[in-house]
C-alpha positions as CSV (number, residue, x, y, z in Angstrom):
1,X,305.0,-59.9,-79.0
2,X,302.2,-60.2,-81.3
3,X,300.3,-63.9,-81.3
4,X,301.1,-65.9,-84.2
5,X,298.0,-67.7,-85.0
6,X,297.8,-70.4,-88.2
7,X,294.4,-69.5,-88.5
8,X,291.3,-68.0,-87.2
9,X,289.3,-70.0,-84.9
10,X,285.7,-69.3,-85.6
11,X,282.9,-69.4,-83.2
12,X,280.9,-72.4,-84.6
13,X,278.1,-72.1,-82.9
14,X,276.7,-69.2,-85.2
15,X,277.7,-71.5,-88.2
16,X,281.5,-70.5,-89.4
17,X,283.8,-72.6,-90.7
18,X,287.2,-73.0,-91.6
19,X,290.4,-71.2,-91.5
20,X,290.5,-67.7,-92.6
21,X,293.2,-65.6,-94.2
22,X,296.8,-67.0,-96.0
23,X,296.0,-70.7,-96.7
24,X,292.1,-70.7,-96.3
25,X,291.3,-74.2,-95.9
26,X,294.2,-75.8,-96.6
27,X,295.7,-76.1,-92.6
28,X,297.2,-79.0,-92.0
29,X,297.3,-79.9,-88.1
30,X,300.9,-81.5,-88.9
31,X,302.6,-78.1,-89.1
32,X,300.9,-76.6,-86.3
33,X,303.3,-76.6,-83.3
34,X,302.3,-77.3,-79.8
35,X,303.3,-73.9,-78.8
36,X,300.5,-72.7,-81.5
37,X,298.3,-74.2,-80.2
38,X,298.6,-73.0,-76.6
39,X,299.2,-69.2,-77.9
40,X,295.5,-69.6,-79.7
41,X,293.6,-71.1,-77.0
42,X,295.2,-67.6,-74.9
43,X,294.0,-65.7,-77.1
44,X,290.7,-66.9,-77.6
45,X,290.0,-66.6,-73.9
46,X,291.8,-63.2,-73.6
47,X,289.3,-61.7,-76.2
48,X,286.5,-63.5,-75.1
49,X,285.7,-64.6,-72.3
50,X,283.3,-63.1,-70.2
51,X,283.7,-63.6,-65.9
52,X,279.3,-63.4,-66.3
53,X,278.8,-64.7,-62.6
54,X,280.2,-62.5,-60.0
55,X,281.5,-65.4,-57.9
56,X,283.8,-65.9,-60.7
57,X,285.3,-62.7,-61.3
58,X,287.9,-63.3,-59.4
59,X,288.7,-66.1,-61.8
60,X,289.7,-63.4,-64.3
61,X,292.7,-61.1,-63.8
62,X,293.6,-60.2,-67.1
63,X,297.1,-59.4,-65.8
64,X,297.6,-62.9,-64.7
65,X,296.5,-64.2,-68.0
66,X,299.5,-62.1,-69.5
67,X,301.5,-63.8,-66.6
68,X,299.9,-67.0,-68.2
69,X,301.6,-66.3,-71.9
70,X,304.5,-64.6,-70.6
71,X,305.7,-68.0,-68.7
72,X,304.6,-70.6,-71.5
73,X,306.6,-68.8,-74.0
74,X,309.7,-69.2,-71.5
75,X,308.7,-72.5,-71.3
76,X,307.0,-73.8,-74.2
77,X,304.9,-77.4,-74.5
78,X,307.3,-80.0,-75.8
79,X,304.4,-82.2,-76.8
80,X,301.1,-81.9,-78.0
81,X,299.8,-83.5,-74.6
82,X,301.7,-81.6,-72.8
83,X,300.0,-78.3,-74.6
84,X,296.7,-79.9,-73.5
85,X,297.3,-80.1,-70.2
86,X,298.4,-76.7,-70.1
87,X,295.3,-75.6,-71.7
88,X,293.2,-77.6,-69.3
89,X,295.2,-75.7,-66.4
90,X,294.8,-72.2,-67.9
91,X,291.5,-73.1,-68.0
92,X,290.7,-74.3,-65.0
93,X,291.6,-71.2,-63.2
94,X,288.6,-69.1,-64.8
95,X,286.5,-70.7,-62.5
96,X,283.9,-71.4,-65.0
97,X,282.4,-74.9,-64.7
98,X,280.5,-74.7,-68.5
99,X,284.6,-73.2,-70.0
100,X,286.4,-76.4,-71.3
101,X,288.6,-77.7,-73.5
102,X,287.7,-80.5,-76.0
103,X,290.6,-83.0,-77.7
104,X,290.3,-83.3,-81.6
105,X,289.0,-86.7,-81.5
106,X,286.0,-85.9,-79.8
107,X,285.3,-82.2,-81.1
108,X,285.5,-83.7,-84.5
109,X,282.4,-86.5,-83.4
110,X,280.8,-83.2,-82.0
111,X,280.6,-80.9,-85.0
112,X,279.0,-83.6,-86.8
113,X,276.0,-83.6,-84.9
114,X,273.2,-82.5,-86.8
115,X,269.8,-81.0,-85.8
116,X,268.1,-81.4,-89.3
117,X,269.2,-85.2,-90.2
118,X,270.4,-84.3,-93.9
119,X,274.0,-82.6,-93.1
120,X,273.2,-78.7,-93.4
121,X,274.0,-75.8,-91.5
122,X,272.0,-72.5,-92.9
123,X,271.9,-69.2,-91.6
124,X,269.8,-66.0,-92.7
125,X,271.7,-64.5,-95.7
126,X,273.6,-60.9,-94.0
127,X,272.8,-59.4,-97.6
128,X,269.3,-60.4,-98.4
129,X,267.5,-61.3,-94.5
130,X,264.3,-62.3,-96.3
131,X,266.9,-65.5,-97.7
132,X,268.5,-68.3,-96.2
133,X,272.2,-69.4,-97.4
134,X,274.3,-72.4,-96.5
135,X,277.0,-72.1,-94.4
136,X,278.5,-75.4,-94.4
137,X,277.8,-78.9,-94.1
138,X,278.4,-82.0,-92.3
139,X,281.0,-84.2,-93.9
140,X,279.8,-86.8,-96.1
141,X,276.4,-85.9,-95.5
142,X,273.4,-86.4,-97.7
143,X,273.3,-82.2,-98.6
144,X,276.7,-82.9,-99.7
145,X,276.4,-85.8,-101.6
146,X,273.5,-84.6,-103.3
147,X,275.5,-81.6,-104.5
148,X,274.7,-79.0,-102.2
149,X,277.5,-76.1,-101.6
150,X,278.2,-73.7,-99.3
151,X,276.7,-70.0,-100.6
152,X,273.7,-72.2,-102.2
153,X,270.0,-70.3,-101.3
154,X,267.1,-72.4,-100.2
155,X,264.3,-71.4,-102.1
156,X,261.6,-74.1,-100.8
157,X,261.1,-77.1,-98.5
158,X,259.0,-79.8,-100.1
159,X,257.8,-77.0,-102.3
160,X,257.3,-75.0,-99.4
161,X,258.1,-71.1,-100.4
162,X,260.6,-70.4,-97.2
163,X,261.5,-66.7,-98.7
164,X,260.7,-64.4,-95.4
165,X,261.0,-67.6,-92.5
166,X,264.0,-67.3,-90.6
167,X,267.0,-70.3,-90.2
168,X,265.2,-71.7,-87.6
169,X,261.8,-71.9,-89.4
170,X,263.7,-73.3,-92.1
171,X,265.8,-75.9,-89.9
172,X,262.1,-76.5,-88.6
173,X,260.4,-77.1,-91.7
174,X,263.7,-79.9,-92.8
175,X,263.4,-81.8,-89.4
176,X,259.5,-82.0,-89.4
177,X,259.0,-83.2,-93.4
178,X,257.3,-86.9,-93.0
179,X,259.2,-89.9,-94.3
180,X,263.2,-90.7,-95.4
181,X,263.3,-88.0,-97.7
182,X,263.4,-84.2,-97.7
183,X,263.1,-82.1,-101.1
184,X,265.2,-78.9,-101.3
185,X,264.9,-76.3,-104.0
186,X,268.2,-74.1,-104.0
187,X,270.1,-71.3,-106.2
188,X,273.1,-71.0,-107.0
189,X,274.5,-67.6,-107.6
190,X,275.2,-67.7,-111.8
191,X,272.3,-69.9,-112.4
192,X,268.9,-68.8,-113.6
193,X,267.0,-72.0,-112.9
194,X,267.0,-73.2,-109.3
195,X,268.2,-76.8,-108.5
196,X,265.8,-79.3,-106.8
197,X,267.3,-81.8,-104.8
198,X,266.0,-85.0,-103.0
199,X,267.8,-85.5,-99.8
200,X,268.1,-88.7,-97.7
201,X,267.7,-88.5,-93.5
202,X,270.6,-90.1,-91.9
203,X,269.8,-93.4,-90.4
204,X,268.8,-93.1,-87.2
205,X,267.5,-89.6,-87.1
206,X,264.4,-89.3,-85.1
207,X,262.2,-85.8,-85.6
208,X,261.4,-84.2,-82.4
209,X,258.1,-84.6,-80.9
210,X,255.8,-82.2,-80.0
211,X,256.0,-80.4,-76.8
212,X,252.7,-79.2,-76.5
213,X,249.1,-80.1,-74.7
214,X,246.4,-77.9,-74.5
215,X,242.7,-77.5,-72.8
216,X,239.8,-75.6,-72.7
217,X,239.7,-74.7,-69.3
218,X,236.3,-73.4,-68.1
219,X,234.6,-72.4,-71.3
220,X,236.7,-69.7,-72.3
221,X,240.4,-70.0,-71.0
222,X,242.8,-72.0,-73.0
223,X,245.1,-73.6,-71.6
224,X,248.7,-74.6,-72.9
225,X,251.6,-76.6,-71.6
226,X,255.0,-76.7,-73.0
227,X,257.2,-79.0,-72.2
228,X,260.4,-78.0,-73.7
229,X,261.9,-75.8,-76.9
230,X,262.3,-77.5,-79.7
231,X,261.6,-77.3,-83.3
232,X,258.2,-78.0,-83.0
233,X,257.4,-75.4,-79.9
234,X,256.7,-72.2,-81.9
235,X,254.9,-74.1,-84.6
236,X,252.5,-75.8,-82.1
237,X,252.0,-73.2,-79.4
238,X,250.5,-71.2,-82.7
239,X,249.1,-74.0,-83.8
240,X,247.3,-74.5,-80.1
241,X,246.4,-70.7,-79.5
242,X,244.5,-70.9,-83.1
243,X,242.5,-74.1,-82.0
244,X,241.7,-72.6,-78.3
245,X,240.4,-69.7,-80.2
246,X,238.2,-71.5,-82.2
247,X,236.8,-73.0,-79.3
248,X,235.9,-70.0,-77.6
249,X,239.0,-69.0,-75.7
250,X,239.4,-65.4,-75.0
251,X,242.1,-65.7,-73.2
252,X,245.1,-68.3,-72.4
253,X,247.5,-69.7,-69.9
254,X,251.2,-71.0,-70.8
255,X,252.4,-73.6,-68.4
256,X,256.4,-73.7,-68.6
257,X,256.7,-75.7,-64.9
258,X,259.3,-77.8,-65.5
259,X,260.4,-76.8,-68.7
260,X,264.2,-76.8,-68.6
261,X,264.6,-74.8,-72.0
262,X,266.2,-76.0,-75.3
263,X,266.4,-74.1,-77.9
264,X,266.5,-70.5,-77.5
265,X,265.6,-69.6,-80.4
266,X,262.2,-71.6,-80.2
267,X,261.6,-69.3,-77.0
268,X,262.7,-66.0,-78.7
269,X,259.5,-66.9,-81.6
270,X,256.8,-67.9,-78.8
271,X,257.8,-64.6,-77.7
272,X,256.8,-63.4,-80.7
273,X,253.3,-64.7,-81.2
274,X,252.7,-62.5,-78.2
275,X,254.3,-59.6,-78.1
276,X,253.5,-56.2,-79.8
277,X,255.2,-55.1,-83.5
278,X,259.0,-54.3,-82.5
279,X,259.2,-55.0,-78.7
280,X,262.5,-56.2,-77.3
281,X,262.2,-59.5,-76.4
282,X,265.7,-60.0,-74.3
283,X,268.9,-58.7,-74.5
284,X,272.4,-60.3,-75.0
285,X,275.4,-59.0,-73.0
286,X,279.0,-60.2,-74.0
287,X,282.4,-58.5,-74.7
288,X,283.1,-55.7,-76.8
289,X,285.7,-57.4,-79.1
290,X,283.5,-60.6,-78.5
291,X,283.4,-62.6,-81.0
292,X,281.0,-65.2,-79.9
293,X,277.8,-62.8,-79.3
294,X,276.6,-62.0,-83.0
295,X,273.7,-61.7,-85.4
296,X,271.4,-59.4,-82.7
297,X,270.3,-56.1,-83.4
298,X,272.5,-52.9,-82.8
299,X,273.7,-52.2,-79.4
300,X,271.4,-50.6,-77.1
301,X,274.0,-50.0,-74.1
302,X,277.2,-49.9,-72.8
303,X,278.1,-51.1,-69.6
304,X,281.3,-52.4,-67.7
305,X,281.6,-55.2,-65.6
306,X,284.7,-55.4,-63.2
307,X,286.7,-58.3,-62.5
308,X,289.0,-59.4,-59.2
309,X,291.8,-56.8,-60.2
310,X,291.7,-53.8,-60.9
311,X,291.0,-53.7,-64.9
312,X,288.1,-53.3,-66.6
313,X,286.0,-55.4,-69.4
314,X,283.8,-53.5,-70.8
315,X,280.9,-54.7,-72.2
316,X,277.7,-54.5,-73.9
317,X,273.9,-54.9,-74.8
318,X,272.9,-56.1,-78.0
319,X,268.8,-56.1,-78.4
320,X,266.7,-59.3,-79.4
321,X,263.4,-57.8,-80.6
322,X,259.8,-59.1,-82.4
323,X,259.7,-58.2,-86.3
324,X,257.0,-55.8,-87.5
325,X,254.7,-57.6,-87.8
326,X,251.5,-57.7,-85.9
327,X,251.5,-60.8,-83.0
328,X,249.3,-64.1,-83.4
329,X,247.4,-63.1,-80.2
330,X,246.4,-59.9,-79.7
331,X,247.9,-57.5,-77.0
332,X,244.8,-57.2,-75.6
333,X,243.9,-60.4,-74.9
334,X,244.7,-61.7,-70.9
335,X,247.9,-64.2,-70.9
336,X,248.8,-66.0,-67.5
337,X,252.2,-67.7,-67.6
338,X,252.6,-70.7,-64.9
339,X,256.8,-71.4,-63.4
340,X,258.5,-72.7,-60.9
341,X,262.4,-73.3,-59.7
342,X,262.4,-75.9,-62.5
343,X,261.2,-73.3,-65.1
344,X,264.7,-72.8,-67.0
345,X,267.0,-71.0,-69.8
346,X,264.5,-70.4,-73.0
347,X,261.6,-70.9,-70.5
348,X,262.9,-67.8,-68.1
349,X,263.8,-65.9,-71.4
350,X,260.3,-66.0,-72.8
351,X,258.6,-65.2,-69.3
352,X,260.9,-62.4,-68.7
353,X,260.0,-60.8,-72.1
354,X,256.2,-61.6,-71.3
355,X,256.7,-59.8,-68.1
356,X,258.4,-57.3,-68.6
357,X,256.8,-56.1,-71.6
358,X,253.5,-55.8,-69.3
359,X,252.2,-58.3,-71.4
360,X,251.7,-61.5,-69.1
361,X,250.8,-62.5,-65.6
362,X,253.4,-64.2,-63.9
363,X,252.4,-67.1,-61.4
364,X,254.0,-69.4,-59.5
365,X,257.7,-69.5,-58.2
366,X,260.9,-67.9,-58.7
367,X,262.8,-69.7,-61.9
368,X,265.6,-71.5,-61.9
369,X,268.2,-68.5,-63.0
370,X,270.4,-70.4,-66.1
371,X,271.4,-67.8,-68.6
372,X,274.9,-67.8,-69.4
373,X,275.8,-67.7,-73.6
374,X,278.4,-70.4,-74.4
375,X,280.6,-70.4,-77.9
376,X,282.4,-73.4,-79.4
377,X,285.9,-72.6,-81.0
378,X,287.5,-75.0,-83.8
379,X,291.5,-74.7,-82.5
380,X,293.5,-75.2,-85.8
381,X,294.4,-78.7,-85.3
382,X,291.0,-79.1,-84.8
383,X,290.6,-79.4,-81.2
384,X,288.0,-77.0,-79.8
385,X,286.9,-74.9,-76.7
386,X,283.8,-74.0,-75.4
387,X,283.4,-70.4,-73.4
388,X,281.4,-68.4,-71.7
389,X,281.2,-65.5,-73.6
390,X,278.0,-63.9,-72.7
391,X,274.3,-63.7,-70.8
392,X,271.1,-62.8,-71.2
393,X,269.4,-60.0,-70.0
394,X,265.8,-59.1,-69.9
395,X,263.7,-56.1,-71.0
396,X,263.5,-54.9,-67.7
397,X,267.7,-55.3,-67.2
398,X,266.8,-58.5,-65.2
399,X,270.2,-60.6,-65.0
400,X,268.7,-63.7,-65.6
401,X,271.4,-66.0,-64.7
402,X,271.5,-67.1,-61.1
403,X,268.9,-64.7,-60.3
404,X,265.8,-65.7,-62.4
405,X,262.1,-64.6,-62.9
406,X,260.3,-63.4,-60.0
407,X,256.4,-64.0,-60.2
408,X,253.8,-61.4,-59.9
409,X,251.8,-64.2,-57.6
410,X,252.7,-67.2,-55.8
411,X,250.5,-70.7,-56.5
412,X,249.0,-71.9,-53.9
């Protein structure tokens, strides 16, 4: 029997939103039944979720899952809490400590967090990349208040021409503007004039700090520690490597001990100052009919990954790569990168693309080995789920994820 879903549950983390199909957002969690409910969160997992650590593929067995829907539909939840806890069960047997379930109160405080203080949520435009396009946007927010709608274009930042910057640079550029206010100019498709709108910070939002130190080590090496990924990193590191250089520094060392990641993203554009015109930087592996591994570059590989039965998931490799445009630091120019067991997530995905790419030194010790890909689900009475629905892979087809980086030399 086909599932009967009320509506598509989107994978939030790359910025959907809403319902889809008969009713687009008009679904009211009052006529969802309890049984729904369950059925949905199956099927998310069933189409999903990926068993990425091979101590857990036992937890898998898509037979048993079909056991799974087979027996709740004999025996459907009689109350919402009751659905819940059979969700939490269902769950629980995946083996997969970063897999949960999350009730509506809570989910609901968690998709209004907001990384650029004024309520948006922008991702590159799929029909014009050199754009960026609002997705959505945090309930009574100051973008929404203001007037801002979903489909609008950001044209500039403080009058800052953003055409060519990706979302990130863009998210970057709103959480670094000084003071309470940030200025947006947007279109508006059937408008000729673009709209310029003065945005308040919600109280309480703090920009991030930068994460970066530097040194000019011995008259000629410059020396650069990042502590973690945020918005700032790419933006700084740049900014550092520019300074160094002007300093004399014809060559440079990246410290990332003890740098437990962040933001990917940020890692994925340090990578970039770096590397050579169109080099892969990593790779993402998730599930053929994944839903939760998107907006990468064309698939590269196909592999298969085998769980405790005797089924197969197949999977495959989607490729992260630098733009064409030339790097910040030459090729040519020696890079040392410093690590340790602390060195994790963005921190092991920038190093592996530095190493594996021939284009860095690695010193230290082995990393930490974090690089699982997790993907938040709206249910459609707005409860949510978070799964594992993917990991990252290096250049070199390094498994990141409980193996991590192996140096080139150890530090003494």
């Amino acid at each position: 029997m086909p599932m009967a879903f009320v509506a598509d549950a989107p994978d939030a983390s790359s910025g959907d939103g809403g319902g889809s199909g008969e009713g687009e957002g008009e679904t009211s969690t009052e006529v969802v039944t309890d049984a729904q409910v369950l059925e949905e969160a199956w099927g998310l997992v069933f189409d999903n979720f990926l068993p990425a650590r091979k101590s857990e593929l036992d937890g898998f067995d898509r037979a048993a899952w079909e056991a799974f829907k087979r027996e709740h539909e004999e025996n459907p939840p009689k109350t919402r809490e009751e659905a819940y806890a059979m969700i939490k069960d269902m769950l629980g047997t995946l083996g997969d400590r970063f897999t949960r379930f999350i009730e509506p109160e809570r989910f609901t405080s968690m998709l209004k967090y907001d990384i650029t203080g004024v309520g948006l949520n922008i991702s590159e435009d799929a029909e014009n990349p050199d754009r960026v396009k609002v997705l959505g946007l945090v309930l009574d927010s100051s973008a929404m208040k203001a007037g801002v709608v979903q489909d609008d274009t950001i044209v500039a930042v403080n009058g800052e021409d953003v055409k060519g910057k990706s979302a990130f640079a863009v998210s970057s550029l709103i959480q670094e503007a000084e003071g309470a206010n940030v200025e947006l100019t947007i279109s508006r498709a059937g408008e000729d004039v673009p709209r310029v709108m003065k945005l308040k910070r919600a109280d309480g939002f703090a920009p991030p700090s930068s994460p970066v130190s530097m040194r000019l080590e011995g008259g000629h090496v410059g020396y650069i520690r990042l502590r973690e990924f945020n918005s700032l990193a790419e933006r700084d590191v740049a900014k550092a490597v520019q300074e160094l250089r002007a300093q004399g520094a014809d060559a440079y060392i990246l410290d990332l001990r003890d740098n437990p990641g962040g933001l990917v993203q940020a890692g994925v554009e340090i990578a970039r100052l770096f590397l050579p015109a169109e080099s892969t930087i990593a790779y993402t592996e998730g599930r053929v009919v994944a839903g939760g591994v998107k907006r990468d570059t064309e698939v590269s590989a196909t592999k298969t990954a085998r769980n405790g039965s005797s089924s197969e998931l197949p999977t495959k490799l989607k490729a992260i790569t630098t733009s064409k445009a030339e790097p910040v630091v030459d090729a040519s120019v020696p890079l040392v990168v410093f690590v340790n067991g602390r060195s994790a997530s963005a921190s092991e995905i920038l190093t592996g693309a530095l190493k594996d790419n021939c284009r860095a030194t690695v010193v230290g010790s082995q990393t930490y080995g974090k690089g699982l890909i997790q993907s938040v689900y709206e249910l459609s009475d707005l409860s949510g789920m978070v799964l594992t629905v993917g990991k990252y892979v290096t250049p070199g087809l390094v498994d990141i994820d409980q193996h991590g980086i192996s140096v080139d030399y150890p530090m003494f």
